[in-house]
N, C-alpha and C positions, 0 to 999 in steps of 0.2 A: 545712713541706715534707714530700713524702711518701718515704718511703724506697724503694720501689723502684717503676718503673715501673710494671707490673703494677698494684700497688696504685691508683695513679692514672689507669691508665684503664679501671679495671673501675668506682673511683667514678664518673670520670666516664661510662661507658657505662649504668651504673642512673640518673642523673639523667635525663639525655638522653631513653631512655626513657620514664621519666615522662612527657616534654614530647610525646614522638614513638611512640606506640603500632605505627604501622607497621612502624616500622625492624627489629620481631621476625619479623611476618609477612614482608616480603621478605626477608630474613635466608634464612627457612624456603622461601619461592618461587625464589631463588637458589643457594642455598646446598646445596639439596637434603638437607641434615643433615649435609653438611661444615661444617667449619667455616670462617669468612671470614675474609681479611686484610682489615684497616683500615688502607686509602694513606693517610690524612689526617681530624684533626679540624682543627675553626677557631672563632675567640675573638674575638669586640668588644669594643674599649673608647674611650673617649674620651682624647685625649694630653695627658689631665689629669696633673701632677707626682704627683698622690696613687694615680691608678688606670692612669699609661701602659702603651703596648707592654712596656715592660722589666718591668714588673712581674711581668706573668704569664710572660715569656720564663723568669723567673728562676727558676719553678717546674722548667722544663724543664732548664736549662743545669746546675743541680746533679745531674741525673741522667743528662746525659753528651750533651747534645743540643749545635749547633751552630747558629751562625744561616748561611746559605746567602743565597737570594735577597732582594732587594727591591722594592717591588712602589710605585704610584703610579695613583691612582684618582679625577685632576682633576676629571670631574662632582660624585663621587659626594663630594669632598673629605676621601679616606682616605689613610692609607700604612698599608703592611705589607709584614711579614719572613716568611719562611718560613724555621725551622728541621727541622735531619734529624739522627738517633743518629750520632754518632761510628763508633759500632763496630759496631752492630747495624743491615743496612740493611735489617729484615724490624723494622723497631719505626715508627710511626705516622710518620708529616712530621708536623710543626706551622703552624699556620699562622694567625698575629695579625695583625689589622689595628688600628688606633684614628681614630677620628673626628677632625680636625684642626680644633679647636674655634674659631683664629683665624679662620677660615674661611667661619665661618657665622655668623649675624646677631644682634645683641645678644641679642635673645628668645631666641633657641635658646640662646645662652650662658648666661642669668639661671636659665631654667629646670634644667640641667645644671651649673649653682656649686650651685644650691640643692640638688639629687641629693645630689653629693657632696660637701655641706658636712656632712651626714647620717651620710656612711661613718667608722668608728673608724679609724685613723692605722695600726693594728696589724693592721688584717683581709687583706693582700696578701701576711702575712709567714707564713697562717696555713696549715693542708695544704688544707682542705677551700675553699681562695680559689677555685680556678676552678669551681668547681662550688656555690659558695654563692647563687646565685641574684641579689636583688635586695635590696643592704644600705640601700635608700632605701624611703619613701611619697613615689610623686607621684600628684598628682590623671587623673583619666581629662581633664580639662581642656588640662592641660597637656601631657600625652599626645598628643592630637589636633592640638595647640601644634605638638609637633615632627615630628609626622604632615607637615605639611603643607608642612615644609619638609624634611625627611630620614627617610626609612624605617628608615633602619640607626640613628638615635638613637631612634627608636621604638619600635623593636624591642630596644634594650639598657634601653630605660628600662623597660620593659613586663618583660623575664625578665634582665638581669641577668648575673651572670658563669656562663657557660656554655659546651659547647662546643656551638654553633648548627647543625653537622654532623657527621658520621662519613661515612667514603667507602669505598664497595665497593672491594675492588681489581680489575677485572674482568680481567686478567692472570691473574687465579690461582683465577679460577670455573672450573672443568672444564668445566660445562655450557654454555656458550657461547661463542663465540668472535668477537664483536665486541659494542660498543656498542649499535648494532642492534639485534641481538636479546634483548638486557637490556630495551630499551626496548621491544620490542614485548612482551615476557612482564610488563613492568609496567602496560602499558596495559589488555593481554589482561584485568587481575587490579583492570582496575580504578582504577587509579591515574593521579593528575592529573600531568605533569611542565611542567617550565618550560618554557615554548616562545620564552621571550626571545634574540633572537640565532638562534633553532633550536632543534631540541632538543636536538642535538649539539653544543657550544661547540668549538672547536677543531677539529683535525684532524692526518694524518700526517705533516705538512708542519712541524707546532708541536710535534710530536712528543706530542704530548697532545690526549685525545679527553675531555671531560666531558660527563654530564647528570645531573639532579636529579630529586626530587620536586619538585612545591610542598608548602609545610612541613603538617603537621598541625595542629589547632586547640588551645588548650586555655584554661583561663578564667581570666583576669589580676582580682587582686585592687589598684585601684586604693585611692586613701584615701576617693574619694566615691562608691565602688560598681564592681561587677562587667564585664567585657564578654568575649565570646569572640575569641579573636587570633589569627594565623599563629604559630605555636611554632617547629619545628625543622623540619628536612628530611635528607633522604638522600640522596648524590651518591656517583654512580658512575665510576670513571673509568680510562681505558686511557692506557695510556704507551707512546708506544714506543725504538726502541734509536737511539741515536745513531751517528755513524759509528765511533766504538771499538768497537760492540757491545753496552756499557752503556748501559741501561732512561734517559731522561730523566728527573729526580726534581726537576726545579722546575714551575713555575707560570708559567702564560699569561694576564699581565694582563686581556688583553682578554676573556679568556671568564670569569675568576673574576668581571670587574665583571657577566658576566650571574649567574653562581651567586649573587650577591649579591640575585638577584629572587627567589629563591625564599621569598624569606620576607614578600615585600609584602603590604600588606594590598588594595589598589586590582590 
């Protein structure tokens, strides 16, 4: 486990990178050379005993995190928690889902025992767990196996433990003052967003306003050869005040199940 936050999200902000070369250019298109607040990462896994939700929670909860919401994603056959810092409310949300593997149909099951019959007993307990990548070989075969029945187990079989997003806080860009116009300066620049749902997930009504890239590419090393894939992506997102006056700090099932496209391959 890592000792102080920091530490562990600056590991995890150099992986991510790797996956997502954009995330620095809008950084620098947004940010103007300020520097950003990051509202939220987020983490796949399957609610395997060896690799659950709790596992990776547990990285966080020794460092003073809380679990807060719960979240439920019947198509998509996910559950997920959202944790927030105890004490610090300018430190990242968290935010795990895992694949509900009873769920989904033998083949997807066979192909995902055999994953992680692969993974060491010891590697969840380890610091560098969420950001270690992919402790399996699976075939590009079997890959397209679960392509065709689930994205999101595709996509973790494919890159592994990770955090799959980092999230602007657009609250706290100076330069802009809605969603909007975040979206059109990323358009302007170029860049493809999700248009699942809209481009805008939510609204001020949900008290939460999201939108995304679609993820970056990068080249997945299968056991029977190479392919290029949807990587990571970057999600933007505005909150707003509740009737006490305090900022909203959970999550709006219905639009995270669209942030969840941005990483599709189709």
């Amino acid at each position: 486990m890592h000792s102080s936050l920091n530490e562990l999200f600056d590991a995890l902000w150099q992986d991510y990178l790797v996956l997502t070369p954009s995330a620095l250019e809008i950084h620098r298109l947004l940010g103007e050379g300020e520097a950003i607040l990051n509202d939220h990462v987020a983490f796949r896994t399957f609610n395997h005993p060896k690799v659950g939700l709790d596992k990776l929670a547990a990285h966080f909860l020794v460092l003073g995190y809380e679990q807060k919401g719960e979240y439920h994603f019947e198509a998509k056959k996910l559950y997920a928690r959202h944790f927030e810092h105890k004490t610090d409310p300018l430190a990242p949300k968290v935010f795990i889902s895992e694949l509900l593997l009873e769920q989904c149909s033998p083949e997807l099951q066979a192909i995902v025992v055999g994953m992680l019959e692969q993974v060491d007993e010891r590697l969840t307990g380890q610091s560098n767990f969420l950001y270690s990548g992919t402790p399996w070989q699976v075939s590009y075969q079997d890959y397209q196996a679960l392509l065709e029945e689930s994205e999101y187990a595709a996509w973790l079989a494919a890159y592994g433990f990770r955090a799959n997003h980092f999230t602007v806080s657009v609250n706290e860009l100076s330069g802009f003052d809605s969603l909007e116009e975040v979206n059109s300066a990323l358009k302007n620049a170029g860049y493809r967003l999700n248009t699942s749902g809209g481009e805008i997930k939510g609204s001020p009504e949900v008290l939460l306003e999201q939108s995304s890239t679609m993820a970056d590419t990068a080249i997945v090393e299968f056991s029977d050869g190479k392919a290029e894939l949807p990587s990571c992506f970057y999600e933007f997102a505005l909150r707003y005040a509740k009737p006490d006056g305090s900022l909203y700090t959970g999550f709006v099932a219905a639009s995270a199940d669209k942030i969840f496209e941005s990483t599709n391959v189709r």
